[in-house]
C-alpha positions in Angstrom: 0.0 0.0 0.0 1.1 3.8 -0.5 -0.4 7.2 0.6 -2.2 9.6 -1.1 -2.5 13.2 -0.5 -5.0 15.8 -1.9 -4.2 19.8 -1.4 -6.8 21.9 -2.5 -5.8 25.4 -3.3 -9.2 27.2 -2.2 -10.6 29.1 -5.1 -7.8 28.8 -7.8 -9.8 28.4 -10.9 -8.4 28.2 -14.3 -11.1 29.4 -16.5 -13.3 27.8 -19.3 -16.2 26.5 -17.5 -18.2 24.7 -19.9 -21.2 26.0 -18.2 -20.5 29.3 -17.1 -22.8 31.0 -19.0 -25.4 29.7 -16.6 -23.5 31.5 -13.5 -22.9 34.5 -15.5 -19.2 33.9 -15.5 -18.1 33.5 -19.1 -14.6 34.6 -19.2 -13.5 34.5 -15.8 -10.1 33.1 -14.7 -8.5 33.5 -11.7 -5.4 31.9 -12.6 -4.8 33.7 -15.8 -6.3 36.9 -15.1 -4.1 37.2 -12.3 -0.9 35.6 -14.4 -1.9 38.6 -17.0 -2.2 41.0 -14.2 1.4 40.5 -13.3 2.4 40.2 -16.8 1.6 43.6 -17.3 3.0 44.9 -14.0 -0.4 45.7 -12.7 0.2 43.1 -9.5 3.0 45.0 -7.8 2.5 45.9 -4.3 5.6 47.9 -2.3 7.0 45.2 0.1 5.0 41.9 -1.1 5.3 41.3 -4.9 6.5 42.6 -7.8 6.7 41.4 -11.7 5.7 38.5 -14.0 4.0 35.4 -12.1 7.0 33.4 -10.4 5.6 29.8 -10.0 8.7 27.8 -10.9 7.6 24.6 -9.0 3.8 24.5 -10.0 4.8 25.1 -13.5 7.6 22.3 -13.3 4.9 20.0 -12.4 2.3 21.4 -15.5 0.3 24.2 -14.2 1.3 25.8 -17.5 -1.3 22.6 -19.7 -3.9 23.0 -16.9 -4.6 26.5 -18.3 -4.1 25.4 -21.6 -6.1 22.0 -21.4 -9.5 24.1 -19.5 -9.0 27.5 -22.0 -6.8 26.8 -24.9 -4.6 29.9 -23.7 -1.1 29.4 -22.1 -1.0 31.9 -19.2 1.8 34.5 -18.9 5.1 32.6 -17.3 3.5 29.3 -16.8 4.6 28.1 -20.3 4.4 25.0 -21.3 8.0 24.6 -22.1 8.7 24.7 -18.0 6.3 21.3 -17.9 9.0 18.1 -16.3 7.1 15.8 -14.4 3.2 14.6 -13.4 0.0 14.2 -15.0 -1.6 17.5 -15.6 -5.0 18.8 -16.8 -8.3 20.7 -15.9 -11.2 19.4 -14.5 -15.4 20.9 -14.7 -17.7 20.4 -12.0 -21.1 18.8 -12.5 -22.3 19.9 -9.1 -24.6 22.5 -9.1 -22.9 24.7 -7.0 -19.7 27.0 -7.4 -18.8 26.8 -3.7 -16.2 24.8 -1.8 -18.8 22.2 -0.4 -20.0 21.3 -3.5 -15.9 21.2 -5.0 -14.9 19.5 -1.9 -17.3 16.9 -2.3 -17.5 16.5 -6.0 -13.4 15.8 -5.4 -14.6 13.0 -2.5 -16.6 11.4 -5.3 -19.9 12.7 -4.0 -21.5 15.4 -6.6 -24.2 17.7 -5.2 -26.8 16.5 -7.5 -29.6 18.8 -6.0 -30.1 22.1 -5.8 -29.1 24.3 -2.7 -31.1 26.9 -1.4 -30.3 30.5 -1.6 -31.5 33.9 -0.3 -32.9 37.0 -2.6 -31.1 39.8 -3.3 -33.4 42.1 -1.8 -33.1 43.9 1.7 -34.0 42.0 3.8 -32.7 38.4 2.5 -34.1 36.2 4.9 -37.8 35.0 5.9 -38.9 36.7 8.6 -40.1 33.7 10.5 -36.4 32.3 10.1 -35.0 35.9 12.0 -38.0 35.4 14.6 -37.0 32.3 15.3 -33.4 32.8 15.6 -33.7 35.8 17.9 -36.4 34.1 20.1 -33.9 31.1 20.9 -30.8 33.1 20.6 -32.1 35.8 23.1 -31.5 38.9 21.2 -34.0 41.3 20.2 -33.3 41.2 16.5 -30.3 41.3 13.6 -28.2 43.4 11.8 -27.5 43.2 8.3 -30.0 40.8 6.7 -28.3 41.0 3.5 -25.8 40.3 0.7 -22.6 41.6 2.0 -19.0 41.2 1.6 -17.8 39.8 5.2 -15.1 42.5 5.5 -17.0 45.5 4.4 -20.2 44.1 6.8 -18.2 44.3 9.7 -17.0 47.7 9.0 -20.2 49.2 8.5 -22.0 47.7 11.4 -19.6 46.6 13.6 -20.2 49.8 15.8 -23.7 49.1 16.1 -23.2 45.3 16.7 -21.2 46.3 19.9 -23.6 48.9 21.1 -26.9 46.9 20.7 -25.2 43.3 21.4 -27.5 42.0 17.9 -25.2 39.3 15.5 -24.7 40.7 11.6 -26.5 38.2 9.8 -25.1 38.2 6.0 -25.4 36.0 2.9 -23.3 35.7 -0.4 -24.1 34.1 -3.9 -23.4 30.6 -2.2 -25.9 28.4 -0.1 -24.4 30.2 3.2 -26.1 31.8 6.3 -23.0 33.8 7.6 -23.4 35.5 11.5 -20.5 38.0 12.2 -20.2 38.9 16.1 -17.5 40.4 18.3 -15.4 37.7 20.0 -15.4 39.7 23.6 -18.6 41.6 23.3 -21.0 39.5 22.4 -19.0 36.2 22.9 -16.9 33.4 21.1 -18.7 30.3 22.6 -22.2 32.7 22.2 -21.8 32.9 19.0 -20.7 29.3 17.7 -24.2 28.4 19.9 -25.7 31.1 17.9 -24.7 28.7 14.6 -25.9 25.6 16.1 -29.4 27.1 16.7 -29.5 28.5 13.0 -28.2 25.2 11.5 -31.2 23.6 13.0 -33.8 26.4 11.7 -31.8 26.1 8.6 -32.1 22.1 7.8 -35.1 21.9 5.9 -34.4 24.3 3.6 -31.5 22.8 2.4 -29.1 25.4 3.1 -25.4 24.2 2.8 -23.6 26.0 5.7 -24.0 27.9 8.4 -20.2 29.9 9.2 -19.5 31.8 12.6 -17.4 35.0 11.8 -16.0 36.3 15.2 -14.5 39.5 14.8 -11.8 41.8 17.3 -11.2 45.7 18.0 -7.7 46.7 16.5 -6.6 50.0 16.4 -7.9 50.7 13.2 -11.5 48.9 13.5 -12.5 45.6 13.2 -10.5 42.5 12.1 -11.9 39.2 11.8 -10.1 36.2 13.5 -9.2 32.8 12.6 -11.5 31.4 15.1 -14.3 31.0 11.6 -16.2 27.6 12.6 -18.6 25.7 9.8 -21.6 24.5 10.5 -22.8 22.2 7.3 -24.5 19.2 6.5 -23.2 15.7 6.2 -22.0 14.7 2.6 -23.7 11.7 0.3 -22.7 8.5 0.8 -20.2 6.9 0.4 -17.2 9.4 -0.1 -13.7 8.6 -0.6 -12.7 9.0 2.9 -15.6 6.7 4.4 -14.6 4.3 2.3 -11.1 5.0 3.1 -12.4 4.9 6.8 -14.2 1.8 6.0 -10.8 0.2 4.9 -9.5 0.9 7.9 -6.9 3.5 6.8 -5.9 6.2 8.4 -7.2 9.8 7.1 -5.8 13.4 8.4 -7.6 16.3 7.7 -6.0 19.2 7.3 -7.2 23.0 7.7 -11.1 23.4 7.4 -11.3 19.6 5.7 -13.4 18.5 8.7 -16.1 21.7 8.5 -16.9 21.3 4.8 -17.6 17.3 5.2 -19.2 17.7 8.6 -16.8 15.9 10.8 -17.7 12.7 8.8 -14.7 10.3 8.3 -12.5 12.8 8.4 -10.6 10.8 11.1 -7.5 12.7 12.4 -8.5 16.7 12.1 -5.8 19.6 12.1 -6.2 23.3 11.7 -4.4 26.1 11.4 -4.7 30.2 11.8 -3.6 31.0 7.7 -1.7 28.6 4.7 1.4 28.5 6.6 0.7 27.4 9.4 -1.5 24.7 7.8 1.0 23.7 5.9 3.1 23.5 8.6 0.6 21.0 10.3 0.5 18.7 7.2 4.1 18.5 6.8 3.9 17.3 10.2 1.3 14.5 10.1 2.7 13.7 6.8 6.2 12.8 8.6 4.1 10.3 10.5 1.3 8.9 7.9 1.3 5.0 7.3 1.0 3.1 4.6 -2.3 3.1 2.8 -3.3 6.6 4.4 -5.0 9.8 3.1 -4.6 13.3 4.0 -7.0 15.6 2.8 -5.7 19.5 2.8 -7.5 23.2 1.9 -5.4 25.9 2.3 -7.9 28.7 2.5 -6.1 32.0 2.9 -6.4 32.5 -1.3 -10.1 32.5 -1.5 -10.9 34.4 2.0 -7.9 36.8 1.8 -7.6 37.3 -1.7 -10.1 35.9 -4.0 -12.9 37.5 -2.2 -11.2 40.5 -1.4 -10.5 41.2 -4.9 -6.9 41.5 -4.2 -4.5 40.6 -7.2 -1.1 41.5 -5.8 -1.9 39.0 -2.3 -3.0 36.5 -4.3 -0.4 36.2 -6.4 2.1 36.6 -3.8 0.1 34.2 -1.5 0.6 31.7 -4.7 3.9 32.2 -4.8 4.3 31.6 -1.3 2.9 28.2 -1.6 4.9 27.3 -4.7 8.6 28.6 -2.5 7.5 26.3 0.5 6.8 23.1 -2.2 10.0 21.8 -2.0 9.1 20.7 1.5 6.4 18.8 0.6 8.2 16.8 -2.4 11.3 16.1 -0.4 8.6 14.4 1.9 7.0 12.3 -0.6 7.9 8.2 -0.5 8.3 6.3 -3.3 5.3 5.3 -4.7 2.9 8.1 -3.3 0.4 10.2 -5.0 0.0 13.6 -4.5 -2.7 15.6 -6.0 -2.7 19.5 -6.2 -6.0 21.2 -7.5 -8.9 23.9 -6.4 -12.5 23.7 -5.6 -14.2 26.9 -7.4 -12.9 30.0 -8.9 -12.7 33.0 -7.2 -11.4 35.8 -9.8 -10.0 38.6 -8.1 -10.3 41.0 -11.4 -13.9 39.8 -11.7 -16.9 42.1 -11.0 -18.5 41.5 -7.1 -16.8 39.8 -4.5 -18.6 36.1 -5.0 -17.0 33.3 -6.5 -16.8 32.2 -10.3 -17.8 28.7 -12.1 -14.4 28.0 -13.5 -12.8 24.6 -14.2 -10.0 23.8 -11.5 -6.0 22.4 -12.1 -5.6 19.0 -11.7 -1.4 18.0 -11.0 -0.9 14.5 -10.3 2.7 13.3 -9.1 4.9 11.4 -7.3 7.9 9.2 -7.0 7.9 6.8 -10.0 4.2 7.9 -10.6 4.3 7.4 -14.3 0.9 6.6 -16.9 2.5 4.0 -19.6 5.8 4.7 -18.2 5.8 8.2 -19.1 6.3 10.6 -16.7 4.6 13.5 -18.4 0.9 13.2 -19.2 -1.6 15.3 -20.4 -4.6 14.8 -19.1 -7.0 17.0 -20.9 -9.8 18.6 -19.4 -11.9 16.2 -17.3 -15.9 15.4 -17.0 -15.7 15.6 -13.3 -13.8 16.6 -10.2 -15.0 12.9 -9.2 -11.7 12.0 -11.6 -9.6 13.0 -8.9 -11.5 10.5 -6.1 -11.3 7.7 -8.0 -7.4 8.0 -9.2 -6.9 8.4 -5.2 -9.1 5.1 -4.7 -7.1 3.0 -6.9 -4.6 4.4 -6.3 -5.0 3.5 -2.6 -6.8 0.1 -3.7 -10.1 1.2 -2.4 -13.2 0.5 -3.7 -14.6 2.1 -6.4 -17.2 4.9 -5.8 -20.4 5.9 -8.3 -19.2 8.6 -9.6 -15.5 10.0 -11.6 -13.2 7.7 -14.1 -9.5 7.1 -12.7 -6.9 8.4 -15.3 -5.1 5.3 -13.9 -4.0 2.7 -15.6 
């Protein structure tokens, strides 16, 4: 047996959706638009970055064909010339959502084949009876915000009143999300995650796919949100790849927020961090200590929260090349025969209009010691049907059962 290991870079889309017309995202493309951006010298920021897209080790490993196998376009300094090793490709999801539940899932081998719910985009966005019944369990005499809000700018614009009048900012986004935004010493941390568990249960039947605590500080400059963010969601359809990796008796790690997005369901051994580094830093350590035959399951979330959301070229790019100068760590780790998979879960295009995220297709990098496909060790995998593909190469990989849904591009 060998070990597998999935990192999912949150939000890095690489265009071409084949049905992004339907989301009214045709075009976007977070990892070329922002591979342009910096092409052009419009990514530069005093201190952080500056220049073309520097992604040596990604593009070693085929970054470069991802782009080119979802839109036919190479992307500025991700040629295709730099491509050495691994399988590499694109993959579109057949979920109906563009959120990292839905991704995370679809990548488990579990599509979302139904539809989530989501709130208007009117003022007020939620039922009424919903916000009565919240309040009259939660013991506060109403909410503040009841709207579609970006999570940064929400907290700026109410967090004065949220302090004075002790009632949670209640926000939504284009995803199936009920977000509540309170101040971790004023109105409380444990408060507020009880807050959650009240509206996840209000929230069940109307098939509403998470539920996220958004605990917020005083600096000296206003309000900053914490890494203290907690999920509340709903369990995942049966059977994903790690139950049935849990059914085999292996061992499976998750790492960052892993464990939120598939409800604590066989997600066995769960680690977290405060931003990318530091979990990275906690999966380099478990990996150091993973058997045989074991999974680790990683999102590294800091791109879509910090950056993709944020609209922020320069930081993601920089946060990107962060990852790829801190790669070397994780290769030097790998044994022979493991499998390593790096990919996304959605698109979040930071030069795209709003701050929600886009329906793109997402990089799919395959590699490993002696990984080869015909005893090549450059492949091209095209652009795949499903992010399901990426399941089932882990689960024969692994030697697990076969789930219902993706095609291995093992042979």
């Amino acid at each position: 047996m060998t070990r597998a290991f999935i990192i999912v870079l949150d939000s890095l889309g690489v265009g071409g959706a084949p049905d992004a017309d339907r989301y009214g995202d045709v075009g976007s493309d977070t990892l070329g638009h922002i591979a342009q951006r910096c092409a052009g010298g419009d990514a530069d920021r005093s201190g952080i970055r500056h220049g073309p897209l520097d992604l040596p080790n990604l593009a070693a490993l085929g970054l470069g064909e991802c782009c080119r196998a979802a839109t036919g376009i190479e992307a500025p300094g991700l040629e295709i010339s730099a491509w050495r090793i691994g399988h590499a490709g694109a993959a579109a999801e057949v979920s109906t959502g563009k959120d990292s539940q839905s991704g995370h899932w679809e990548i488990a081998g579990s599509p979302v084949d139904f539809e989530w719910a989501y709130f208007p985009h009117t003022e007020p966005c939620f039922p009424r009876s919903l916000i009565d019944k919240l309040c009259e369990r939660g013991g506060f005499d109403g909410v503040l915000g009841n709207k579609h809000a970006s999570g940064t700018q929400i907290i700026d614009e109410l967090g004065d009143e949220h302090v004075r009048t002790g009632r949670p900012i209640c926000y939504t986004s284009a995803d199936s999300v009920f977000q509540i935004a309170a101040h971790e010493q004023r109105f409380g941390l444990e408060r507020l995650y009880w807050t959650c568990k009240i509206a996840r249960e209000l929230l069940d039947e109307m098939r509403v796919g998470r539920v996220i605590a958004r605990p917020f500080v005083t600096t000296h400059d206003g309000y900053r949100r914490t890494s203290n963010r907690r999920d509340y969601g709903v369990p995942p359809p049966f059977p994903t790849l790690l139950s049935r990796a849990q059914g085999a008796r292996r061992e499976v790690v998750s790492v960052g927020k892993i464990g939120d997005l598939f409800c604590h369901t066989a997600t066995g051994r769960e680690l977290k961090g405060k931003d990318n580094d530091a979990v990275f830093d906690q999966a380099l350590d478990a990996m150091r200590h993973l058997g045989q035959g074991g999974l680790m399951f990683v999102n590294l979330v800091d791109f879509d929260t910090l950056y993709g959301h944020r609209r922020d070229v320069p930081g993601y790019a920089a946060a990107l090349e962060a990852f790829d100068a801190r790669l070397p760590e994780f290769l030097q780790q790998l044994d022979d025969g493991d499998l390593a998979i790096i990919t996304g879960d959605h698109g979040c295009d930071p030069t795209w209009s709003g701050s929600d995220h886009t329906r793109e297709c997402v990089p799919v990098l395959a590699f490993g010691p002696n990984f080869k496909h015909g005893g090549v060790q450059r492949h091209a995998l095209g652009r795949r049907a499903s992010f399901a593909d990426m399941g089932a190469t882990v689960a024969r990989h692994l030697g697990l059962a076969a789930g219902d849904h993706g095609h291995s591009f093992l042979w």
